[in-house]
Kinemage of the C-alpha trace (Angstrom):
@kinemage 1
@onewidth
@group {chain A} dominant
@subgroup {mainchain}
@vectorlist {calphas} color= white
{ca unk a 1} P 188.199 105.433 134.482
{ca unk a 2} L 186.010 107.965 136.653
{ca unk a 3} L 188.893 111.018 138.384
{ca unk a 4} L 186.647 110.055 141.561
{ca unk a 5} L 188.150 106.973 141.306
{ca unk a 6} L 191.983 108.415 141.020
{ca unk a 7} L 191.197 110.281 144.261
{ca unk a 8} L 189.969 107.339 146.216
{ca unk a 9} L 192.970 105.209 144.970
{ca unk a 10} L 195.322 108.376 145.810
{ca unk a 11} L 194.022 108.515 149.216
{ca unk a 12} L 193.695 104.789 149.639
{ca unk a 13} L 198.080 104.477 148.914
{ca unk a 14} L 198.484 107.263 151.190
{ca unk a 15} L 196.541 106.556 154.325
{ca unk a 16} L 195.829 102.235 153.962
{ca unk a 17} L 193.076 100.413 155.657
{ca unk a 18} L 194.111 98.849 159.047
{ca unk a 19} L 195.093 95.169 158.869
{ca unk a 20} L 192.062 94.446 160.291
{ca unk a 21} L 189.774 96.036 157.531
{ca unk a 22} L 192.149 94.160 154.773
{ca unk a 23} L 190.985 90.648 156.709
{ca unk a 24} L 187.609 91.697 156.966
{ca unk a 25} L 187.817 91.827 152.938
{ca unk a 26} L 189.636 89.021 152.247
{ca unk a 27} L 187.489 87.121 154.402
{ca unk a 28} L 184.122 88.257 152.017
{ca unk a 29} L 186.637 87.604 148.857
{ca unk a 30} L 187.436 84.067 149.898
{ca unk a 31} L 183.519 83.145 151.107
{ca unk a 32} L 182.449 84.382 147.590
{ca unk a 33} L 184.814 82.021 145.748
{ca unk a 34} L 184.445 79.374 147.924
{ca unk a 35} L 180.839 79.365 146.820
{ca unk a 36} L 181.268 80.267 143.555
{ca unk a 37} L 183.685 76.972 143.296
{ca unk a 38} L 181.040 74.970 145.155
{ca unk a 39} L 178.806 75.969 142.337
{ca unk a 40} L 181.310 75.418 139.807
{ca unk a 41} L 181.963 71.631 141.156
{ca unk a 42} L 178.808 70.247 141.850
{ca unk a 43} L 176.332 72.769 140.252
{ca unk a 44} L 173.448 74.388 141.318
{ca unk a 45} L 171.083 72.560 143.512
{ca unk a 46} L 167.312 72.203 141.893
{ca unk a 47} L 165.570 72.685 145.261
{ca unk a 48} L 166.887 76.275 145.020
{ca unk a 49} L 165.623 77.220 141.576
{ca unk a 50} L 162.692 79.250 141.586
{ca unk a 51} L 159.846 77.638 138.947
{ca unk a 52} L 158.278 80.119 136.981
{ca unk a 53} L 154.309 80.348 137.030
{ca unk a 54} L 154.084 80.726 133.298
{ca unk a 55} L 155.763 78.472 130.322
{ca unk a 56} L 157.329 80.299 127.592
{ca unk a 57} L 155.711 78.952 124.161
């Protein structure tokens, strides 16, 4: 683990974010694995793969 790190979790415990930063978080968290269990359930859809010009031999 990077000391950098150790200082930004040291300063993190000692001065938190406000309640409203936590939410703002949790709120990207929970979007991101709500999609990734969208994905997950009924797979990815084929109109949003991207075709590829060339074919691979």
């Amino acid at each position: 683990m990077n000391p950098r790190w150790l200082l930004k979790a040291k300063r993190w415990a000692q001065h938190p974010p406000s309640m409203r930063q936590v939410m703002f978080y949790g709120a990207i968290i929970a979007t991101c694995l709500a999609l990734a269990g969208v994905e997950w359930l009924w797979g990815w859809p084929d109109w949003l793969t991207v075709n590829s010009p060339r074919r691979l031999p």
